[in-house]
C-alpha positions in Angstrom: -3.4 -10.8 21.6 -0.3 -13.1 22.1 -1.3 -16.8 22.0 1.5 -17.8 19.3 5.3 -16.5 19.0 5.0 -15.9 15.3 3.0 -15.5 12.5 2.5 -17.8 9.1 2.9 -17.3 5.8 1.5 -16.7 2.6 3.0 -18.4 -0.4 1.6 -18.2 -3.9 3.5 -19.9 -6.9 2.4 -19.4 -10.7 -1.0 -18.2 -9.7 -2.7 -17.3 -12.7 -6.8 -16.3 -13.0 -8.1 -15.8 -16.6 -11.1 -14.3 -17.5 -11.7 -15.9 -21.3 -9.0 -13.9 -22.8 -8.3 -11.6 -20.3 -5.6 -12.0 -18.0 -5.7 -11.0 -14.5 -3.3 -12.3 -12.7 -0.3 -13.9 -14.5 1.8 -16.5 -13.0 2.8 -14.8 -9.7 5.3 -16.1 -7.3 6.2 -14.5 -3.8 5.7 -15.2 -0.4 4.7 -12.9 2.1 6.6 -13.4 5.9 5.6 -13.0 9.3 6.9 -9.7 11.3 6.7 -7.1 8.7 4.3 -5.2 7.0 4.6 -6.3 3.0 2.6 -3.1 0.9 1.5 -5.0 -2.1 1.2 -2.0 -4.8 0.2 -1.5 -8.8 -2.0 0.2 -10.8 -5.5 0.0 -11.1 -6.3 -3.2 -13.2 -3.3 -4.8 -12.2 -4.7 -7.7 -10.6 -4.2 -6.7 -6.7 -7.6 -7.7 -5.4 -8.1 -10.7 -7.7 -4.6 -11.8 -6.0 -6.8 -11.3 -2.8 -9.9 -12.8 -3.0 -7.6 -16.0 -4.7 -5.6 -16.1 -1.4 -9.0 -16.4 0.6 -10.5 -18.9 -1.9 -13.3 -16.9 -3.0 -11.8 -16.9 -6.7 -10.6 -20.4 -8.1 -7.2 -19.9 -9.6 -6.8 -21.2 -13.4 -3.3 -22.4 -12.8 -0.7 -22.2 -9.9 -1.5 -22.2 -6.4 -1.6 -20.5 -3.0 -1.2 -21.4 0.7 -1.5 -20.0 4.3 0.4 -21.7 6.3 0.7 -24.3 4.2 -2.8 -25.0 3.4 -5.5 -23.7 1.2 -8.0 -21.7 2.9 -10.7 -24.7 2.3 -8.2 -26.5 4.5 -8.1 -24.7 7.3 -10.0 -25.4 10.6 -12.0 -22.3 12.1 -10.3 -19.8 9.5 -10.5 -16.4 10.9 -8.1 -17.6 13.7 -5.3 -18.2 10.8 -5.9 -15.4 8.6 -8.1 -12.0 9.4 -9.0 -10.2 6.3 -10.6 -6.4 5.4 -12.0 -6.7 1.0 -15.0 -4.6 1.0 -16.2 -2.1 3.5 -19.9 -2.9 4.6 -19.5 -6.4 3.8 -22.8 -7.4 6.6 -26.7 -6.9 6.7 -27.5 -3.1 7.3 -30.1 -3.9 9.6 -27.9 -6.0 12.2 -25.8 -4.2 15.2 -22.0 -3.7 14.9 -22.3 -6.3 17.9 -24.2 -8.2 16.3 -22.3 -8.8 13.1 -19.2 -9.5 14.9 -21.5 -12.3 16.9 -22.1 -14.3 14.4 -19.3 -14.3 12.9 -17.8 -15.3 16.2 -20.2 -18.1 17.1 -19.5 -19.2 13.1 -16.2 -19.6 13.9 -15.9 -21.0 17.1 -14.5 -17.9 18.8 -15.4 -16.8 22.6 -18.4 -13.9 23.0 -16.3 -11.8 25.1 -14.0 -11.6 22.0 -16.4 -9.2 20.3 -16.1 -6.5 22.7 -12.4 -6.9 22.7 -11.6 -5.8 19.1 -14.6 -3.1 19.4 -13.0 -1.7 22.1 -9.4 -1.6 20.2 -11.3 0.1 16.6 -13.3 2.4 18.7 -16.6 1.0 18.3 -18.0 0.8 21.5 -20.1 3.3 22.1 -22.3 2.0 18.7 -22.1 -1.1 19.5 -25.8 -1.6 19.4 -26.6 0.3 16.4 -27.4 -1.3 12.8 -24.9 -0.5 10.4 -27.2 0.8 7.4 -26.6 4.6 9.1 -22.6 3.6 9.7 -20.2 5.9 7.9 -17.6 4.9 5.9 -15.2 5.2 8.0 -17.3 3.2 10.4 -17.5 0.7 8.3 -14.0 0.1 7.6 -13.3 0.2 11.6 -16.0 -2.4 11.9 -14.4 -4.5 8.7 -10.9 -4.3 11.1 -12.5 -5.5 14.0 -14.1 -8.6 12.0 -10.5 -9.2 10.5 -9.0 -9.1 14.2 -11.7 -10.9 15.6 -10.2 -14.3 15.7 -6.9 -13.1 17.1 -5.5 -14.5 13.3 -1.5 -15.1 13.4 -2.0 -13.5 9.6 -3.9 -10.4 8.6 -5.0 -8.7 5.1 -6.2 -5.7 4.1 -7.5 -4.2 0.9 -7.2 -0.3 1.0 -7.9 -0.2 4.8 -7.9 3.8 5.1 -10.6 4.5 2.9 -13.3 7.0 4.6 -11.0 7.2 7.8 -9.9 10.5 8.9 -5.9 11.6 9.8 -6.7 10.3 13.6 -8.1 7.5 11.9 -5.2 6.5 9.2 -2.7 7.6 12.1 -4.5 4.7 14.3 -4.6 2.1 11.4 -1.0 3.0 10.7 0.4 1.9 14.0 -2.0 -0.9 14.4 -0.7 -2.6 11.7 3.0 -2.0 12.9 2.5 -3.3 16.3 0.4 -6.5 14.3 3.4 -7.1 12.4 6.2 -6.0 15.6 3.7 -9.2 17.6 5.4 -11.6 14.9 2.1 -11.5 12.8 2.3 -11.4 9.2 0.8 -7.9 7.9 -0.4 -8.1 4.0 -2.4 -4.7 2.7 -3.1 -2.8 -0.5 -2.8 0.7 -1.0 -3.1 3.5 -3.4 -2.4 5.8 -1.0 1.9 5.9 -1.8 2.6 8.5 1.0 1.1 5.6 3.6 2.6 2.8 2.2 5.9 4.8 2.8 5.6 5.6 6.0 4.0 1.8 7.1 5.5 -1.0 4.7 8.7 -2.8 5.8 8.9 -4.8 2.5 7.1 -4.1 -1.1 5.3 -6.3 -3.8 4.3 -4.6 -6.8 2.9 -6.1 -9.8 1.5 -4.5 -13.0 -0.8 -6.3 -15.7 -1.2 -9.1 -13.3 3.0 -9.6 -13.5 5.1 -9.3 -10.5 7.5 -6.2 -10.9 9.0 -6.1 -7.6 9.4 -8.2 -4.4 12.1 -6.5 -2.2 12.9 -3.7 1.0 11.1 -0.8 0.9 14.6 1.2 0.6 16.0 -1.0 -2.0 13.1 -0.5 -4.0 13.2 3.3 -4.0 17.0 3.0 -4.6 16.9 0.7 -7.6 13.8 2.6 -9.2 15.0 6.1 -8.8 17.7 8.9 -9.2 19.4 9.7 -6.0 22.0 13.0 -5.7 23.5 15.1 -3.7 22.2 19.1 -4.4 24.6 21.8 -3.4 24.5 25.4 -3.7 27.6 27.7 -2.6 28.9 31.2 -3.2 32.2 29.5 -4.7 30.9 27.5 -7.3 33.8 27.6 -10.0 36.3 26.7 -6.8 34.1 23.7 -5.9 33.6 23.1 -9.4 37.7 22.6 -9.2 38.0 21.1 -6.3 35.0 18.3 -6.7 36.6 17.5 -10.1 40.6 17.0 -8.7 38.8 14.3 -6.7 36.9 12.5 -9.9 33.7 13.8 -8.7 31.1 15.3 -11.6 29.1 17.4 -11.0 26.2 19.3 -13.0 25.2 22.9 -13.1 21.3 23.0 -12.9 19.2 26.0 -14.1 18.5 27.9 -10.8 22.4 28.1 -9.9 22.5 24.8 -7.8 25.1 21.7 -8.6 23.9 18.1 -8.5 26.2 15.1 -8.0 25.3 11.7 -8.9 26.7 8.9 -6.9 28.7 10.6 -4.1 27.8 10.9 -0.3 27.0 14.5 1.3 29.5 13.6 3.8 32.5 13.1 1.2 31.9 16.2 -0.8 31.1 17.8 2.9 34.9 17.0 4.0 36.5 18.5 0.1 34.6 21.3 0.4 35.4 21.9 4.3 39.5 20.8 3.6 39.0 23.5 0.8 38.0 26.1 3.0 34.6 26.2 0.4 31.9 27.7 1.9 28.0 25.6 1.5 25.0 27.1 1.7 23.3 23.9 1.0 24.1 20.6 1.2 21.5 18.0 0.9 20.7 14.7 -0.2 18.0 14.0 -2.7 15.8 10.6 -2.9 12.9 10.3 -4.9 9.6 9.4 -3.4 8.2 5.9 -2.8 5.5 7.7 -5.5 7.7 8.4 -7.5 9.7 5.4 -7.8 6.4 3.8 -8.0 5.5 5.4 -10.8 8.5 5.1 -12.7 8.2 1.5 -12.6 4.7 0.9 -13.6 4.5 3.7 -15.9 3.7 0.8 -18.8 1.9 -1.2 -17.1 -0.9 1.9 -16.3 -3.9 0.8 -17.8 -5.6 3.9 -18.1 -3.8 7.1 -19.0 -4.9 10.6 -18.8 -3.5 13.7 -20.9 -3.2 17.1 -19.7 -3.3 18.4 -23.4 -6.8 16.9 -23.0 -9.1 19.3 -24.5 -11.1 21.1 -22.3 -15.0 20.9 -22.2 -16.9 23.0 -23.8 -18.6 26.3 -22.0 -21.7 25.8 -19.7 -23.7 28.1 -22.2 -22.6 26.1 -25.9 -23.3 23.1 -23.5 -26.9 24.2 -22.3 -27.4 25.5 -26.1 -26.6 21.8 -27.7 -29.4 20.4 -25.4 -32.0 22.4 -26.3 -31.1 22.1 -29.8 -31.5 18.6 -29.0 -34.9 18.6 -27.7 -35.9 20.7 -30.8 -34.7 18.2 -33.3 
């Protein structure tokens, strides 16, 4: 899976889609780059797979534009060798073969037979290779959407939510599939709403809320800029620290459950005052908020759909079962 030295591009700039006043995506510009894996993130509603289908032509933009490789995909010559693509699970007829599916989509696309097996083989399809898809589970499904999206050796691939259904041997295989796609010089595109993944697969994030771009930038830098990072220490000698940490200009605040917290400061600098002050630690660790976190702290007004805990609660089965057959009586 090596025939090209590096991967292409996709560019959008001012994409826009409107449905009559509604506005899905609005006026989008960023270009996702060969050799990483770019985790394109935001709330439901935001616009993500609109962005998507736009990218593959199957919605016509209202303004702005898109390219692969500098093309639109109308443009391009035997497509799924440029770009592989996973939208929908079970997205074939229910009464054709796993083999069979990936046939014709081959022999649509110009693409050898012997390919087929190749990418069942790599999503661990082989052994049902011959059986229709309407009794494949959902994790089947989305390992038989990978191996369509794979199938033309594409220098760039996209996927929509590609661990739904799989299990962790599953996700942990789709994980490093799409880090060694993106470490071949391929260009690695994929929605998530599953933050804990993104964080441990995406190189570079693009998160958009409301159909807005909010972010385009390193998956650390990201975290950093939309979160609070500190230092947490806790220590038998906490007025002396307390002395010694502000000689040196360093603040530090006294939480509830006896700890300190320092904004702004390295371990390893208030780890040499306290250690030059003969201070003894009992902790000393640094504290970075979670790609969730830092996700949600961005988009929290762009959420389209809120839900309360000071909700109130249903009421009892019984009062519920009594309303409906006071209902049938009236």
């Amino acid at each position: 899976m090596s025939r090209f030295s590096v991967g292409g591009m996709i560019e959008l700039e001012g994409l826009t889609k409107r449905y009559g006043e509604k506005v899905a995506v609005n006026n989008l510009t960023f270009t996702v780059r060969p050799g990483i894996v770019t985790g394109f993130l935001g709330p439901n509603g935001a616009g993500k797979s609109t962005t998507m289908r736009m990218i593959l032509g199957l919605d016509r933009p209202t303004a702005g534009d898109v390219r692969i490789d500098g093309k639109h995909y109308d443009q391009l010559k035997d497509p799924l060798t440029y770009i592989g693509a996973l939208l929908e699970a079970k997205a074939w007829h229910p009464g054709r073969s796993a083999f069979n599916h990936l046939l014709c989509l081959a022999q649509s696309n110009g693409i050898a037979s012997g390919r087929v097996r190749e990418v069942l083989d790599t999503v661990g399809l082989t052994a049902v290779a011959k059986k229709k898809t309407k009794g494949f589970s959902m994790g089947m499904g989305q390992r038989l959407g990978i191996a369509g999206a794979l199938l033309g050796d594409p220098r760039i691939l996209m996927f929509d939510e590609p661990v739904n259904g799989l299990d962790p041997e599953g996700i942990h295989w789709i994980r490093n599939l799409m880090k060694s796609l993106a470490a071949q010089g391929r260009t690695v595109f994929v929605s998530s709403h599953l933050m804990s993944e993104m964080a441990l697969t995406a190189d570079h994030l693009v998160v958009i809320g409301q159909g807005r771009l909010l972010a385009d930038t390193s998956m650390p830098e990201f975290i950093a800029r939309n979160s609070r990072s500190y230092v947490r220490i806790r220590t038998p000698q906490r007025e002396r620290l307390l002395d010694v940490l502000h000689e040196a200009g360093v603040t530090a605040v006294q939480t509830g459950n006896g700890t300190l917290e320092v904004d702004g400061s390295k371990s390893e600098q208030i780890g040499e005052l306290a250690a030059r002050h003969q201070v003894v630690l009992h902790e000393l660790s640094p504290q970075q908020a979670s790609l969730e976190e830092a996700f949600m702290q961005l988009t929290a007004e762009s959420v389209e759909y809120h839900a309360h805990a000071d909700a109130p609660a249903p009421p009892p089965l019984q009062q519920q079962r009594q309303w409906g057959e006071d209902w049938k009586r009236s």
